[in-house]
Residue, then its C-alpha position, 0 to 999 in steps of 0.5 A: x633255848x628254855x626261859x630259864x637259861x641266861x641269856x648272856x656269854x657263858x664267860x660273863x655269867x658262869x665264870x664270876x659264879x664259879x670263882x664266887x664258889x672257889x673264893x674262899x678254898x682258894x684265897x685261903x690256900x693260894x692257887x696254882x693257876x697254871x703253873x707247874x713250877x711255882x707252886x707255893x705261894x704262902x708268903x709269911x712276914x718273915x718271908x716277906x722281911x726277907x724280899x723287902x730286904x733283898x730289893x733294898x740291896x738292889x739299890x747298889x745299882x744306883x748308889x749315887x742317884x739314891x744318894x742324891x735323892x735321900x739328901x734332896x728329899x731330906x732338904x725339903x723338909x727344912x721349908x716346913x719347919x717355918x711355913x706353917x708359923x708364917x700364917x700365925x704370924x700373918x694371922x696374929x701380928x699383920x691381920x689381927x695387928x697384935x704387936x711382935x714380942x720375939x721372946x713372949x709369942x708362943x713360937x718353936x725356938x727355930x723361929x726365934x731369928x726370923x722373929x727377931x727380924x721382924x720385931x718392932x716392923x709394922x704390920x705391913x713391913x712384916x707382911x712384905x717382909x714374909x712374902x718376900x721370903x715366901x716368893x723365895x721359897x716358891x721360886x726354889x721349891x714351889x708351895x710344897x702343896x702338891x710337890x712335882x711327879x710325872x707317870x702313865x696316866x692309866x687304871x690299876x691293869x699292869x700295864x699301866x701300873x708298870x709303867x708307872x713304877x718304873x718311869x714315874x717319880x716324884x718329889x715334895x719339891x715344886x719348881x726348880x728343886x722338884x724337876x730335879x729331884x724328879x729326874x734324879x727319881x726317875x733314873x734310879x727307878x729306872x736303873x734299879x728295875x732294869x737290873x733286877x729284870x735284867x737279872x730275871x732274864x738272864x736267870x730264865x734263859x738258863x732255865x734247864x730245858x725238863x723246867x723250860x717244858x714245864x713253864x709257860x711263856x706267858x707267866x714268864x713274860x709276866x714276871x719280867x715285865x710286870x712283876x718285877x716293876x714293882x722293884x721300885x716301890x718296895x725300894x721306896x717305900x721301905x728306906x724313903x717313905x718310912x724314913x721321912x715320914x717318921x722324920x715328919x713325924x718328929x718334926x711336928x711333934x718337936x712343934x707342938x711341944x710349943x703347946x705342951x704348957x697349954x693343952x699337954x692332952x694334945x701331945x698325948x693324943x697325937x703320940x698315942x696315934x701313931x702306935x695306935x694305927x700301926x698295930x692295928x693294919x699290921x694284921x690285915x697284911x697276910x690277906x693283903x698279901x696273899x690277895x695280890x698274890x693271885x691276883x698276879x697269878x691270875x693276870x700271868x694265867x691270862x697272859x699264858x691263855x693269850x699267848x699259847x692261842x696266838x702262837x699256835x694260831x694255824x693249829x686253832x683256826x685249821x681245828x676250828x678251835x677259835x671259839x673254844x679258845x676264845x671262851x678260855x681266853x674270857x674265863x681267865x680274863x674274867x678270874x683276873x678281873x675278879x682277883x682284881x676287885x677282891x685286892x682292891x675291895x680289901x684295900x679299900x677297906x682298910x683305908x676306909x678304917x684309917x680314915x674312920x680313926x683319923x676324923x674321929x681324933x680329928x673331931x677330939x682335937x677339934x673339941x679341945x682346941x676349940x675351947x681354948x681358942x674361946x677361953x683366950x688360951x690360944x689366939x685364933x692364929x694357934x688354933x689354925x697352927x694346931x689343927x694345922x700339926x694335927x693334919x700333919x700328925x694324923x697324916x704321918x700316922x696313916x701313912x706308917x700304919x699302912x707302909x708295911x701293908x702298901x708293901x704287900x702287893x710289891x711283895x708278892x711280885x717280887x716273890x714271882x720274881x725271886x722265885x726263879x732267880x733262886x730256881x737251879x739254873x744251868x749257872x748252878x752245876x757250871x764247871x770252871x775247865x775250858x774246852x778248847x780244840x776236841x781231839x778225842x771226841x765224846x764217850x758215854x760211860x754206863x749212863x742212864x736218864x730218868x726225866x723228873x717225873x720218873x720216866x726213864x730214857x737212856x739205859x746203861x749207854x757206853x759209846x765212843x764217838x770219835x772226831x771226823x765221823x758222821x753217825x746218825x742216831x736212828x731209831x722208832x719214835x720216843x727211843x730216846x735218840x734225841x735224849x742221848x743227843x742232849x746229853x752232850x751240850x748238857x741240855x740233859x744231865x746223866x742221872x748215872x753215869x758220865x758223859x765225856x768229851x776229850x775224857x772230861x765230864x761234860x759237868x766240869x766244862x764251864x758252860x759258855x766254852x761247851x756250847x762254843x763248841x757244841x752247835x744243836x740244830x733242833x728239829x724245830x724251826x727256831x727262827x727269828x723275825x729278823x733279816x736271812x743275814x742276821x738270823x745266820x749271824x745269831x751263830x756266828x756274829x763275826x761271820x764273814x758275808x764269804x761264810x754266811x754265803x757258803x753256809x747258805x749254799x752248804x744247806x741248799x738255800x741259795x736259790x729260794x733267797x736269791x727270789x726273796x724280795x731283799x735277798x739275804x736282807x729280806x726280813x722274815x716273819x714270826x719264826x720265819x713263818x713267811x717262809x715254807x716249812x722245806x725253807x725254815x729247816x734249811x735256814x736252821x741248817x746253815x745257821x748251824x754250818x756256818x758256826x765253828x764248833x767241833x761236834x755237830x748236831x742236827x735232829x732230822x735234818x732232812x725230814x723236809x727236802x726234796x731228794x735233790x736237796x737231800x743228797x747235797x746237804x748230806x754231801x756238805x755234812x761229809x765235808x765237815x765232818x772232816x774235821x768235827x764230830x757230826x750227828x745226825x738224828x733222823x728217820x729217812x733211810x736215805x740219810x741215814x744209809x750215808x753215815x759213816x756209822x749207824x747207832x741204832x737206839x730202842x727203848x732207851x738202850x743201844x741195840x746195834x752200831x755200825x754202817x748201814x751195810x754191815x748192819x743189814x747183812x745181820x738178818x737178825x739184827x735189830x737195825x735190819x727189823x727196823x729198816x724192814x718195817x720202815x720200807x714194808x719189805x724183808 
């Protein structure tokens, strides 16, 4: 290493330098990251409008609790209509001694009873008289001063800030009345936020499969368990917080119109903040926006990184991929910590201006009440009133100028969120006809499929596939056999053509029913890290333990889960992968026998048993093909010479049909080409 070479990590070093130079590019234009779907991230504020609109709407989850919030918050601000004149009132009347004149004290008209009550009591029958109302007030409300919250104490990383939205609330209130409105904070965060994640879900996993293989894991875990945490705030803070603090707002400027009379300067000073700060954040949202926006690109981005590596860890450690991987992992770490110091830098920024603002008014304000307290226009109890409203006043001010700009970051979550509850689904293109019981069976009419990005798999296929057959697709690799399997539990849509069952498009079939009916058995092994019974189960629920046994026998798995340690209860890995690759496949396979659906469907089946475990699998699919459609796809011509009826597919068009021996007596077919290559003999 020369001594002109850093001597730290590349990651460290390189990384920061490199997002440095692609700073301003990419925070103009927002970047793609690692997607390939959701691939606009400009939000405008008409957009913006729009998702605050659509998370408000959420709130029917949670009609009652947002009612019982909205009506407690309201309640609270009636204390602070009195708190503040009781310290003139102990300022003037019980330190200073001044005598209580209820209709000359310079006092809003709410005050006016208690006033009342009080005059003509001597100074320290009056400040019994207030502390008493004040122990009241504390014992139902507590001081106001830092009301009641409770959340994850943590930093500004996700998890934590998720963790907060959603099991956090708070309230203006202390003691009794702020654990109540609290809990009642709590449950409709809650609930709003498991709606809307919920409805997430549910959109993704009906995500058609040519958008699933463009999506990666890691942004949608992303999305729904941090992005959409931010449902919350926006609710919050676009109905609560502006609502109240505009109510405060009004509260006090109603106060010091006490003051009109004696320093009208005030009154003008404190109506003219308001508009004042707001115009002034409004421009600063765009940037705000498009900053949080990839800064959460960039936390999916690590997310993915992590992800992909750990799910495919065999193939990096068997690779030697682990540093490669690892210096992935760092630069995308490090992109998302810097996304992250960009987002707050700008918010700090506009705090910082804000409070600039507000100190400089406060000194005015200061300045001119000063004066009149000296010239004995004011007595010392008005001043502290009034530096007291302008707290009040240049707190409301800030807080409605940054309202609209605190919304950003939560726009641009929901935005990731939003996004895929409005990308086409397979609910999109659902028929409304039930399928029952399959007599005929499936025919292909003239169809063709193109993938989005042009490449064309199935060419001008017409094929009948009749109830009580076993056929098998068979063909080289990328011929399209798995495609024209998919076509018929509509994991792929024809681009022409149709594909039929029972003489109905597949397309007018309500999607459930479908699937009902039609079980796939992918090639690869799709198990779940729970117990043999259960991952059988996930098919069938209501399986009988009778069936669950057979369907393991069915598919040869009787011997290897007798050896496990808890039998069928023993719970397996990660995608079973505690269990052999042989083991998975045959697991894959019962879980499909043991369901009921008419038309079965299994991708290479037998790619990884034993012969003996071969020939009796290919037994039990004869036996239930006796009363359903059955399709095998597979490349092992011991399987295959077994089907009732071959459909020999190349380059995405049907080039032979019929049994194995009729096939090969064809010493031209393409069917006997293929099987002459695959065994090396003519």
């Amino acid at each position: 290493m020369s001594m002109s070479e850093p001597t730290r990590p590349g990651p460290d070093h390189s990384v920061v330098t490199t997002q440095r130079r692609r700073l301003l590019s990419g925070y103009k234009r927002g970047e793609r990251f690692d997607d390939h779907i959701d691939t606009g991230p400009e939000i405008s504020n008409v957009d913006a409008v729009k998702i605050v609109w659509r998370a408000v709407k959420l709130l029917g989850h949670a009609k009652g609790l947002f009612a019982t919030k909205f009506l407690m918050s309201t309640a609270i601000w009636i204390p602070g209509l009195f708190l503040g004149w009781f310290g003139k009132i102990i300022m003037d009347h019980v330190i200073l001694a001044r005598e209580l004149d209820a209709d000359q004290a310079l006092f809003p008209p709410h005050m006016k009873p208690i006033l009342r009550f009080l005059e003509g009591r001597e100074p320290m029958e009056i400040m019994l008289m207030v502390s008493i109302m004040f122990f009241i007030g504390l014992l139902v409300i507590g001081t106001r001063a830092g009301g009641t919250g409770a959340g994850v104490h943590g930093g500004r990383d996700a998890a934590s800030h998720a963790e907060n939205a959603i099991s956090s609330g708070g309230s203006r209130a202390g003691s009794i009345w702020g654990l109540a409105e609290w809990w009642v904070n709590v449950r409709m965060n809650q609930r709003v936020a498991n709606a809307l994640r919920t409805r997430l879900f549910n959109r993704l996993t009906r995500v058609p499969m040519t958008s699933v293989d463009d999506q990666r894991v890691g942004d949608q875990i992303y999305r729904v368990i941090y992005d959409s945490s931010e449902v919350p705030e926006i609710v919050y803070q676009s109905t609560f917080e502006p609502f109240f603090v505009f109510l405060g707002y009004l509260i006090t400027m109603y106060q010091l119109e006490t003051y009109a009379n004696v320093a009208p300067e005030l009154i003008w000073l404190a109506w003219v903040m308001f508009p004042v700060v707001l115009l002034s954040t409004l421009p600063m949202t765009r940037v705000i926006r498009r900053a949080n926006h990839n800064n959460r690109a960039a936390g999916a981005a690590t997310t993915n990184a992590m992800e992909e590596t750990m799910n495919n860890i065999g193939a990096v450690q068997s690779l030697g991929g682990m540093r490669q991987e690892t210096r992935k992992f760092a630069e995308r770490s490090a992109h998302q910590f810097w996304r992250e110091r960009l987002a707050m830098v700008i918010g700090v920024a506009l705090i910082f201006f804000i409070s600039i603002f507000g100190e400089a008014i406060g000194l005015i304000t200061g300045y001119i009440t000063s004066g009149f307290a000296i010239t004995g226009q004011l007595t010392a109890g008005d001043f502290f009133a009034l530096l007291g409203l302008y707290e009040s006043v240049r707190g409301a001010a800030g807080d409605f100028g940054g309202l609209w700009v605190k919304l950003q970051g939560a726009v641009a979550s929901l935005r990731r969120v939003f996004f895929f509850i409005d990308y086409r689904t397979e609910d999109d293109t659902d028929g409304d006809r039930e399928l029952a019981a399959i007599g005929r069976g499936v025919s292909f009419e003239d169809v063709d499929f193109a993938y989005p990005d042009g490449r064309k798999a199935l060419t001008n296929i017409n094929l009948e596939l009749a109830a009580g057959e076993l056929v098998a697709f068979v063909g080289p690799t990328g011929a399209g056999k798995t495609s024209l399997a998919y076509m018929i539990p509509a994991f792929l849509r024809a681009t022409r053509g149709r594909v039929l069952i029972d003489g109905v498009d597949v397309g007018d079939y309500a999607l459930d029913s479908l699937r009902r009916e039609v079980t796939y058995v992918f090639q690869e092994h799709q198990l779940l890290a729970e117990s043999v019974r259960d991952n059988i189960r996930f098919a069938k629920p209501d399986a009988t333990d009778d069936e669950v046994l057979a369907a393991l026998g069915a598919a040869g798995c009787t011997e290897f889960v007798e050896s496990l340690p808890e039998g069928i209860d023993t719970v397996l890995g990660r995608s079973g992968d505690t269990l052999s690759v042989g083991q998975q496949q045959r697991l894959s396979i019962a879980r499909g026998l043991v369901r009921d659906s008419k038309i079965l469907i299994l991708d290479e089946p037998t790619a990884a048993l034993d012969p003996r475990t071969e020939n009796a699998l290919v037994r039990a699919l004869h036996t239930a093909s006796e009363d359903r459609l059955v399709i095998v796809i597979a490349h092992r011509l011991s399987t295959i010479r077994q089907a009732g009826r071959i459909v020999f597919i190349e380059d995405g068009e049907i080039r032979d049909v019929g049994d194995h021996d009729t096939l090969m007596a064809n010493p031209d077919g393409p069917y006997r080409r293929y099987v002459e290559l695959q065994t090396g003999s003519p």
